[in-house]
TORPA-4810 file (N, C-alpha, C, O; in nm, 3 decimals):
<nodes>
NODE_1_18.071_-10.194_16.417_17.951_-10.243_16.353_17.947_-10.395_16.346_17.840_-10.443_16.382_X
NODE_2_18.021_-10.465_16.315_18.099_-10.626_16.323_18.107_-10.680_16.444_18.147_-10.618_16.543_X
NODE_3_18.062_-10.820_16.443_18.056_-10.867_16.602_18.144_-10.957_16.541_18.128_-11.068_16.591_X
NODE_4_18.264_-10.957_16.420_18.320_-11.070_16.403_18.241_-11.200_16.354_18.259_-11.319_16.382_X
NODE_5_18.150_-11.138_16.273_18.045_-11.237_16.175_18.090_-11.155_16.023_18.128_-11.042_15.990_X
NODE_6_18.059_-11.286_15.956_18.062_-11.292_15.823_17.997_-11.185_15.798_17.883_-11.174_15.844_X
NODE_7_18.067_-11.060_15.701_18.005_-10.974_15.645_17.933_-10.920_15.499_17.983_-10.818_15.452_X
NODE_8_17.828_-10.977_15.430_17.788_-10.951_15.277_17.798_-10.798_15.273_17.726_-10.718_15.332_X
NODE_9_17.938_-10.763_15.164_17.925_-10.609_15.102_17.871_-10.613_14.936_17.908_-10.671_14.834_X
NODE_10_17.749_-10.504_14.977_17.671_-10.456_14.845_17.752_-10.339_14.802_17.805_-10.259_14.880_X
NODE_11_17.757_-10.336_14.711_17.795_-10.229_14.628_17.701_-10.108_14.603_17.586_-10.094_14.643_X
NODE_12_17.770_-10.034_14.535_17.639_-9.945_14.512_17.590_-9.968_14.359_17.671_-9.980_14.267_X
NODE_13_17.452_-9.973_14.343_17.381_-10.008_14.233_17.420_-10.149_14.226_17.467_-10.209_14.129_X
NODE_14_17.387_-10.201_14.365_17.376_-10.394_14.354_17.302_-10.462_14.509_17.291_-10.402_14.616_X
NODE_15_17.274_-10.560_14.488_17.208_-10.607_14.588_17.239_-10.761_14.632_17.304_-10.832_14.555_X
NODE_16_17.197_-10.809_14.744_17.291_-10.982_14.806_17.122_-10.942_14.886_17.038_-10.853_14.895_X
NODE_17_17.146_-11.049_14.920_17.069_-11.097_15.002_17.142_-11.181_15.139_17.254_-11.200_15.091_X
NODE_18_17.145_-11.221_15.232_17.215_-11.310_15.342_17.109_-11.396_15.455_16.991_-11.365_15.475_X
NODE_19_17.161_-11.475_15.501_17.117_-11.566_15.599_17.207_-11.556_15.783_17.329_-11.550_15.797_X
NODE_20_17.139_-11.556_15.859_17.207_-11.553_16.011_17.225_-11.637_16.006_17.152_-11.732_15.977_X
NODE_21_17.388_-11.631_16.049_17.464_-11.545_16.138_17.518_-11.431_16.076_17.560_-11.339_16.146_X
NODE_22_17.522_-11.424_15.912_17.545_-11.291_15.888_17.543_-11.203_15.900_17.459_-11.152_15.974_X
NODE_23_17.649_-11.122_15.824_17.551_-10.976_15.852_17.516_-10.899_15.722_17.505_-10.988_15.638_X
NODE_24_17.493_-10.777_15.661_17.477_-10.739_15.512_17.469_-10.558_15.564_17.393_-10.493_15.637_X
NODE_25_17.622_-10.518_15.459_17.625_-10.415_15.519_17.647_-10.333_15.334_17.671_-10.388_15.226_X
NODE_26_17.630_-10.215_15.363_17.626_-10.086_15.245_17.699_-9.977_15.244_17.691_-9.918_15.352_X
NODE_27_17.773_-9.920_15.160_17.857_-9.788_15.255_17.807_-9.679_15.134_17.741_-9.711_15.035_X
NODE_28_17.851_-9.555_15.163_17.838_-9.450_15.024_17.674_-9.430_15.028_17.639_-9.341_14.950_X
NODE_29_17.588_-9.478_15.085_17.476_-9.364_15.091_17.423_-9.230_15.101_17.379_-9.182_15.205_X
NODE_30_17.428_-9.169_14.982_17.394_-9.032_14.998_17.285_-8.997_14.920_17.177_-8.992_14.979_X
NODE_31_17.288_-8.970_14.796_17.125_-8.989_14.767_17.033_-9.108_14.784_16.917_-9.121_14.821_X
NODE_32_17.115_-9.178_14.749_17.047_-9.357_14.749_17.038_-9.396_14.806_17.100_-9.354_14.903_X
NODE_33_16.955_-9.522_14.829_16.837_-9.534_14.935_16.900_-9.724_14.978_16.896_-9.820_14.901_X
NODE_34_16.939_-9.722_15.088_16.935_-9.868_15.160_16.815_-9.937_15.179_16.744_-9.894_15.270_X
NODE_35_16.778_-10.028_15.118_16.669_-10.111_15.138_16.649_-10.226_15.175_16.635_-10.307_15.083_X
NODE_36_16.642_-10.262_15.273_16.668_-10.392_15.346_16.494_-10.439_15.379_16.397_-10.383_15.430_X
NODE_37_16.522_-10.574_15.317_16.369_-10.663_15.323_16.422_-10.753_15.364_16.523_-10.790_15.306_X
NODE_38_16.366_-10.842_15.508_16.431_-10.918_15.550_16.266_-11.007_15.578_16.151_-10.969_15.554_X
NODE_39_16.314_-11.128_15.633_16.205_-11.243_15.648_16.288_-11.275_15.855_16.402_-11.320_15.868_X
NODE_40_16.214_-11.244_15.960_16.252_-11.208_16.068_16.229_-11.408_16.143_16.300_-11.440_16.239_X
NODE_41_16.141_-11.501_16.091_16.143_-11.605_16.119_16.269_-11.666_16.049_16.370_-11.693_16.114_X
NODE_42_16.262_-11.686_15.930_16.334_-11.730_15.824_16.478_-11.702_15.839_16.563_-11.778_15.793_X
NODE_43_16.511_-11.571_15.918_16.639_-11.498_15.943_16.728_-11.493_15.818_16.844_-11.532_15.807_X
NODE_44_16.647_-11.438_15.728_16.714_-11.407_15.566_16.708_-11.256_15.513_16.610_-11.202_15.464_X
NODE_45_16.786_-11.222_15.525_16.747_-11.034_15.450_16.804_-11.034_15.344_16.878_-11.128_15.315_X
NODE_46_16.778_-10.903_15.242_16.847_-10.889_15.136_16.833_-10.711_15.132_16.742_-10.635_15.165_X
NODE_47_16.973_-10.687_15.073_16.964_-10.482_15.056_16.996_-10.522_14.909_17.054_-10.615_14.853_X
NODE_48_16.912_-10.374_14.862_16.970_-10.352_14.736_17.019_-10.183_14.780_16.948_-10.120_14.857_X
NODE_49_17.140_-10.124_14.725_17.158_-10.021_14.754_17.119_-9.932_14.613_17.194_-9.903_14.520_X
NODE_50_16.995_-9.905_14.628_16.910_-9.817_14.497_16.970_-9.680_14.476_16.988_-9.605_14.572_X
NODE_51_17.006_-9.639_14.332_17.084_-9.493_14.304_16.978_-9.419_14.285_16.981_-9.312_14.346_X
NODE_52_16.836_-9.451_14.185_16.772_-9.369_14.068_16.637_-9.402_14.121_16.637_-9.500_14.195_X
NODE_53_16.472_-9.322_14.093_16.404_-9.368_14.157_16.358_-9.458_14.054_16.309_-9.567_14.086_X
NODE_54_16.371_-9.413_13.901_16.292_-9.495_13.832_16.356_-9.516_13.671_16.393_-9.421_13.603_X
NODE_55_16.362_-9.675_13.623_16.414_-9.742_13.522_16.401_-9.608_13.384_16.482_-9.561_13.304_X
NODE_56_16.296_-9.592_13.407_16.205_-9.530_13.253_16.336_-9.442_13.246_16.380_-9.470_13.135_X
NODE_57_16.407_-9.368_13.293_16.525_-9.280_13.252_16.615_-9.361_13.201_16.685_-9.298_13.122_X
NODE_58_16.652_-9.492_13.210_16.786_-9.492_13.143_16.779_-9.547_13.002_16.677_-9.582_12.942_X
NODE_59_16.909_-9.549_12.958_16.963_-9.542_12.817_16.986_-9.731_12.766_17.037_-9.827_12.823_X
NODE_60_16.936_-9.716_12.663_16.986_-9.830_12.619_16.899_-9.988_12.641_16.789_-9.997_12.696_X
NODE_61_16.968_-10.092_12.591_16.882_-10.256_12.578_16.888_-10.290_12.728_16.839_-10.205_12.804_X
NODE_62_16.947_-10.412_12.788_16.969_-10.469_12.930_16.982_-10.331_13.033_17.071_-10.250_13.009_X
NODE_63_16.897_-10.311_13.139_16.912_-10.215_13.232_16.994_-10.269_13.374_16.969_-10.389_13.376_X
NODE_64_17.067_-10.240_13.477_17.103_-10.259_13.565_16.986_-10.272_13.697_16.965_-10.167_13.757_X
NODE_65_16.911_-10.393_13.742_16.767_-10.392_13.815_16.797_-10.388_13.911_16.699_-10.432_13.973_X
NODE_66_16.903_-10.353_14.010_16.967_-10.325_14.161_16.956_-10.142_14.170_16.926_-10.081_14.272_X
NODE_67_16.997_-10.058_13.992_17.001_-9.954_14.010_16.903_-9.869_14.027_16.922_-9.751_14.058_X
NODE_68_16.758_-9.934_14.002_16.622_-9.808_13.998_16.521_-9.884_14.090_16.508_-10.005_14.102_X
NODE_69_16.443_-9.767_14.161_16.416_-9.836_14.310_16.274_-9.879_14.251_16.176_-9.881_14.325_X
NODE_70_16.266_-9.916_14.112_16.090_-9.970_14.062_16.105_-10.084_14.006_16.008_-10.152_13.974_X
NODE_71_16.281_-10.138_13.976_16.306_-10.233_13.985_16.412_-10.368_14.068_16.419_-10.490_14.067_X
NODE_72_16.456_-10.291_14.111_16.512_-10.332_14.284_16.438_-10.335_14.376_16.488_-10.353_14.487_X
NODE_73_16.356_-10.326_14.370_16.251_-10.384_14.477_16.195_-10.526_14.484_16.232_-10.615_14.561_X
NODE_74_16.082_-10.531_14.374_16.063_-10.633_14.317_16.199_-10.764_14.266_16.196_-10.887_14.272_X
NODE_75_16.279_-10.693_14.231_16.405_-10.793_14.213_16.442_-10.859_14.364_16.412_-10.975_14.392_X
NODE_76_16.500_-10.785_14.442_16.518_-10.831_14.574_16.432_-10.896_14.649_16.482_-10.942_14.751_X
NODE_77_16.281_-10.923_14.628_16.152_-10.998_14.713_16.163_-11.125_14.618_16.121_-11.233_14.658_X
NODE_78_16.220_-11.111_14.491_16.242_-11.203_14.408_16.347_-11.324_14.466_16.322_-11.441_14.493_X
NODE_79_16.447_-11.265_14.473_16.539_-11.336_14.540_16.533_-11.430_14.676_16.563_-11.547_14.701_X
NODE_80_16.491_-11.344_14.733_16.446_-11.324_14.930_16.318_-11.473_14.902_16.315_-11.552_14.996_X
NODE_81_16.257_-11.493_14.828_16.160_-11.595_14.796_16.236_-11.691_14.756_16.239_-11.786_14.834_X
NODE_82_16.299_-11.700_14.665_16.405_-11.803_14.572_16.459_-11.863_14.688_16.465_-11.986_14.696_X
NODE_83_16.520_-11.752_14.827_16.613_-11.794_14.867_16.531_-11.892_15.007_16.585_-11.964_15.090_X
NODE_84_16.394_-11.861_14.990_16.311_-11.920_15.114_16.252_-11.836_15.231_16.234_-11.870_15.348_X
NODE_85_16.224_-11.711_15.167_16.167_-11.647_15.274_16.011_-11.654_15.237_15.976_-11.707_15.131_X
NODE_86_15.923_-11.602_15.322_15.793_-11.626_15.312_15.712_-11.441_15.238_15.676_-11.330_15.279_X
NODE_87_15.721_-11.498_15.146_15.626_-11.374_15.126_15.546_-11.245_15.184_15.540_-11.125_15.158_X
NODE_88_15.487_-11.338_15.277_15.383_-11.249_15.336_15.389_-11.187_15.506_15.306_-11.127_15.574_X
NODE_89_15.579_-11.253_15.544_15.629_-11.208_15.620_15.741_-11.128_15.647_15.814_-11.112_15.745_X
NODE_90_15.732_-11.061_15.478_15.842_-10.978_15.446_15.838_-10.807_15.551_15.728_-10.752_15.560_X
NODE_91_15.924_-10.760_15.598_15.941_-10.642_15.679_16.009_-10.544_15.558_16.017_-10.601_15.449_X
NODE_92_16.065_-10.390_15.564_16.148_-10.343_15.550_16.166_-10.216_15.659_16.081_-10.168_15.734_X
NODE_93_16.343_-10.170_15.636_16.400_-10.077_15.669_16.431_-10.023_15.596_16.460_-10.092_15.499_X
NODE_94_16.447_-9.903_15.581_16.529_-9.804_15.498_16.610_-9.713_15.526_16.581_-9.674_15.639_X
NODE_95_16.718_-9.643_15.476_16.811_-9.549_15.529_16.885_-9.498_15.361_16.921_-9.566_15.264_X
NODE_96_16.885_-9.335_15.390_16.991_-9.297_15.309_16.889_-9.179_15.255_16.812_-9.122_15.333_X
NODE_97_16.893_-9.151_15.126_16.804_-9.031_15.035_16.855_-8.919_15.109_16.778_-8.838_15.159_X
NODE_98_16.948_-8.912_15.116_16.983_-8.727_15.118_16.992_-8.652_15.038_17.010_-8.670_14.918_X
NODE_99_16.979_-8.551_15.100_16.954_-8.408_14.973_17.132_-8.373_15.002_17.173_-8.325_15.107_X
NODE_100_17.218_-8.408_14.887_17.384_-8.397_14.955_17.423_-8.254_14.872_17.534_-8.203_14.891_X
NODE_101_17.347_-8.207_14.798_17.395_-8.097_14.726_17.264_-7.965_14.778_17.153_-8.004_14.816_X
NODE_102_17.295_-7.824_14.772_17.168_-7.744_14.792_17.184_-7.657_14.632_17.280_-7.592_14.590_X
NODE_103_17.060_-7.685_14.573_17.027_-7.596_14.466_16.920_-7.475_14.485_16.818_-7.484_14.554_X
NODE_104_16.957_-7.366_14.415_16.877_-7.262_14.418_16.710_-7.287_14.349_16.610_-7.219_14.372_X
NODE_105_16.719_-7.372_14.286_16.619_-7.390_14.197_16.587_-7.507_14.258_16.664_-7.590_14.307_X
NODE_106_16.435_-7.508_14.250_16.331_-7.614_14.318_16.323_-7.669_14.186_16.221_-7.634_14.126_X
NODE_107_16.411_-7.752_14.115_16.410_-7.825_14.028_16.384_-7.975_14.033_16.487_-8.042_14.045_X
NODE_108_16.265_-8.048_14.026_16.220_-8.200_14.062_16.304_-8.271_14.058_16.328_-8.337_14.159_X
NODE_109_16.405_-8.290_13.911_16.488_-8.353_13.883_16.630_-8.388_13.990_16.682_-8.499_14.006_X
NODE_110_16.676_-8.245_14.062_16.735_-8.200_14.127_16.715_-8.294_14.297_16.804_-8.320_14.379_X
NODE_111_16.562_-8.325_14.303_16.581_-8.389_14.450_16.605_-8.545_14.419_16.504_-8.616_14.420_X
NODE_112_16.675_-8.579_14.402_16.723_-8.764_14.369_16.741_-8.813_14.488_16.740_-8.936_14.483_X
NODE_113_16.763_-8.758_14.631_16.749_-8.841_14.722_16.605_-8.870_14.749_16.558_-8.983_14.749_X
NODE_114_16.527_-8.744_14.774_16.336_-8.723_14.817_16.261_-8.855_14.742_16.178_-8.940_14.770_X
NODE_115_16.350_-8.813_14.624_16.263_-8.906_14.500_16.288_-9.032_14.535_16.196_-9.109_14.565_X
NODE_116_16.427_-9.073_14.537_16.432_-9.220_14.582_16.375_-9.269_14.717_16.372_-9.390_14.740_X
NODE_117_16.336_-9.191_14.795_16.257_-9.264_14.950_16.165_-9.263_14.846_16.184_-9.358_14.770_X
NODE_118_16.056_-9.181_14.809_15.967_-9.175_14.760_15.936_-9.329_14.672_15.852_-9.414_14.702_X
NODE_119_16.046_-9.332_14.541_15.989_-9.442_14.480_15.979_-9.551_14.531_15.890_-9.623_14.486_X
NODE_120_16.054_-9.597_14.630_16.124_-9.737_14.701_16.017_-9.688_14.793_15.998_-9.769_14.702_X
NODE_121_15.921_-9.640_14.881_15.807_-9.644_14.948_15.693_-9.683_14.878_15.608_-9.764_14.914_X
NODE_122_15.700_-9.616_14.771_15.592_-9.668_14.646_15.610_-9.800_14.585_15.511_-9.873_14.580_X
NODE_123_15.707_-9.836_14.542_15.689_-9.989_14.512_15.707_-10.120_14.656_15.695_-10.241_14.637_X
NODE_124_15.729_-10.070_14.764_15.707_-10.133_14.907_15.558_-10.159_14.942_15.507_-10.257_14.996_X
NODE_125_15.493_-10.023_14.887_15.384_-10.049_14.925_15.294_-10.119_14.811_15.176_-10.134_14.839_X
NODE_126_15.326_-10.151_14.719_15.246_-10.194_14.541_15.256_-10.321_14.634_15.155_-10.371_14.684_X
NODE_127_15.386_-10.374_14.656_15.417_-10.542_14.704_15.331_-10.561_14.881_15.292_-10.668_14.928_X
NODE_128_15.323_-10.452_14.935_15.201_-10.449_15.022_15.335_-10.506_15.180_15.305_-10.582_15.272_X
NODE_129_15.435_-10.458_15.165_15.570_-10.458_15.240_15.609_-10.337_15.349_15.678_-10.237_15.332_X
NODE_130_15.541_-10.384_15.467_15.526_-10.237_15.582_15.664_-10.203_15.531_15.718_-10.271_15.444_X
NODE_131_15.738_-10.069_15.602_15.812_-10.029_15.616_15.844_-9.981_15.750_15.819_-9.864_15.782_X
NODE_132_15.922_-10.101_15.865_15.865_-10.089_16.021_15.996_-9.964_16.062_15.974_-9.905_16.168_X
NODE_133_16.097_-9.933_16.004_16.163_-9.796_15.991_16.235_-9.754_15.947_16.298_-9.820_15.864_X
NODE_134_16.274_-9.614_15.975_16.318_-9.533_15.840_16.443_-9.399_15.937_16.429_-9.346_16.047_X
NODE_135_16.543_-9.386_15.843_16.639_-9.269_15.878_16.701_-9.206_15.721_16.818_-9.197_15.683_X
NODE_136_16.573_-9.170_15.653_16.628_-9.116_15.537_16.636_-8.938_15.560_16.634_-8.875_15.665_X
NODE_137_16.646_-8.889_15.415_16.673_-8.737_15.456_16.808_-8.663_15.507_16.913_-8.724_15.525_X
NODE_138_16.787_-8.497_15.531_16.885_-8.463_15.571_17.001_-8.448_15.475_16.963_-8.425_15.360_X
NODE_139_17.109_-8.453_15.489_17.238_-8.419_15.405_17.367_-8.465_15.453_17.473_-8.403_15.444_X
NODE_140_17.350_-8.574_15.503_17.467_-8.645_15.546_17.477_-8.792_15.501_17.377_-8.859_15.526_X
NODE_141_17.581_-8.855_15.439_17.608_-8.980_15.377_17.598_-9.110_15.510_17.662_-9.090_15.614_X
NODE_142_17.527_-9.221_15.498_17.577_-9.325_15.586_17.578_-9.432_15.513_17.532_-9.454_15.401_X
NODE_143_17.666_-9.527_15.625_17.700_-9.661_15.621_17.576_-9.747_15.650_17.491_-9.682_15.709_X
NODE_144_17.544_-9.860_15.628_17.389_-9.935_15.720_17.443_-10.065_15.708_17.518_-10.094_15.615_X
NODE_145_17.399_-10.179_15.834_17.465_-10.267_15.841_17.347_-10.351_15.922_17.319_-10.324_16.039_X
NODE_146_17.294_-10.438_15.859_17.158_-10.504_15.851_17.186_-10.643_15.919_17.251_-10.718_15.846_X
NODE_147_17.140_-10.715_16.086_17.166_-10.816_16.149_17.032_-10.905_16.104_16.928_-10.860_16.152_X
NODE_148_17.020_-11.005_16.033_16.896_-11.075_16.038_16.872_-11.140_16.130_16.751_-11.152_16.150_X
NODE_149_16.965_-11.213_16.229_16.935_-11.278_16.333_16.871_-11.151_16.448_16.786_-11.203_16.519_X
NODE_150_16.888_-11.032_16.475_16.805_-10.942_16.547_16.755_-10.856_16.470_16.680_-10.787_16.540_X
NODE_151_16.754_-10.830_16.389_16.632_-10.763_16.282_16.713_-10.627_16.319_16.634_-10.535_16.299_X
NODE_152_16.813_-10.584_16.356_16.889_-10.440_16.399_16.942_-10.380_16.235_17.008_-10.431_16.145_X
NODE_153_16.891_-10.282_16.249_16.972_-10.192_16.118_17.069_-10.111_16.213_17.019_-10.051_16.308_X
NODE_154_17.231_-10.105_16.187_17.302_-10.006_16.257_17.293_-9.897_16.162_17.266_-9.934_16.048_X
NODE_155_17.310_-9.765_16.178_17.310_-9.648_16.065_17.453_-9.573_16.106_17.439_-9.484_16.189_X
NODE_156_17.564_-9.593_16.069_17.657_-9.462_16.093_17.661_-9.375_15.992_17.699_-9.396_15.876_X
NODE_157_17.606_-9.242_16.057_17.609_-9.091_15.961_17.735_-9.038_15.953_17.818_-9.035_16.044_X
NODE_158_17.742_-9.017_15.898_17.893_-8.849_15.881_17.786_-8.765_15.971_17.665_-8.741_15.980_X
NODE_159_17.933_-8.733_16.040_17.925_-8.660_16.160_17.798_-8.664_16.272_17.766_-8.574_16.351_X
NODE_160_17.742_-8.783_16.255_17.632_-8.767_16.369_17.663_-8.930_16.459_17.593_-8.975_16.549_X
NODE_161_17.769_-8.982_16.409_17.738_-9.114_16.509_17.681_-9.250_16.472_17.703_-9.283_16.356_X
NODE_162_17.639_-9.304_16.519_17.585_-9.479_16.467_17.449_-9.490_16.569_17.443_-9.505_16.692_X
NODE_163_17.359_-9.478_16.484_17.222_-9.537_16.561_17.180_-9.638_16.527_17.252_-9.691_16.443_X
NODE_164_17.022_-9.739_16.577_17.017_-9.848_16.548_16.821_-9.848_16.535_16.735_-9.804_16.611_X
NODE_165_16.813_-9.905_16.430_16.669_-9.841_16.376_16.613_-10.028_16.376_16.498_-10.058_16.342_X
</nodes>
């Protein structure tokens, strides 16, 4: 995945942003959703690796804004601006939202991957942020590893290989 460039690792429930020659990579995707908004002149991207689709569930004062994809979104275009990208030449990719468990019960709560493409499409599109492609779904965990200098998302799945979206 590494051409022997500097590599930014996100965590899960956190987000970086980077500049080319970098690169900005994510591992542990399985329900949660890789979201990479990058600025393709500017050669600046940023992932947040989103767990939850939406804030309103959690507990407590200060919330974690990398962890819910209604506020990791907006946080990360936040940044991606701060850091000098142009607004209105923002792209995204996405990868991850698997369904990693099968339940008998068609329980809403229960699809946390569906939901997270879902919310992180919905607040992409509020900020008016194409989404030029996508390898979510399915039931297999990947890695994603985001080149801003070629705008390449690599995707390696469990058990299916490394594609490039």
């Amino acid at each position: 995945m590494t051409e022997n460039l500097h590599v930014v690792k996100v965590g899960i429930a956190d987000m970086k942003i980077v500049r080319a020659p970098g690169l900005i990579r994510t591992s542990g995707l399985g329900s949660c959703v890789g979201v990479v908004i990058y600025d393709q002149v500017k050669e600046i991207a940023g992932l947040a690796h989103v767990m939850l689709p939406d804030s309103s569930l959690a507990k407590g004062g200060s919330i974690n804004r990398a962890k819910y994809a209604d506020t990791a979104v907006k946080e990360l275009v936040s940044l991606l601006v701060k850091g000098g990208a142009c607004p209105m030449a923002l792209k995204a990719k996405i990868a991850g939202g698997a369904q990693m468990f099968q339940f008998t019960a068609v329980n809403d709560l229960m699809r946390i991957g569906p939901r997270n493409v879902e919310a992180v499409k919905k607040e992409l599109a509020k900020l008016k942020i194409s989404v030029v492609a996508e390898d979510v779904g399915g039931n297999n965990g990947r890695t994603i590893e985001f080149n801003p200098k070629t705008c390449e998302l690599s995707i390696r799945t469990v058990n299916k290989g490394t594609s490039i979206i």
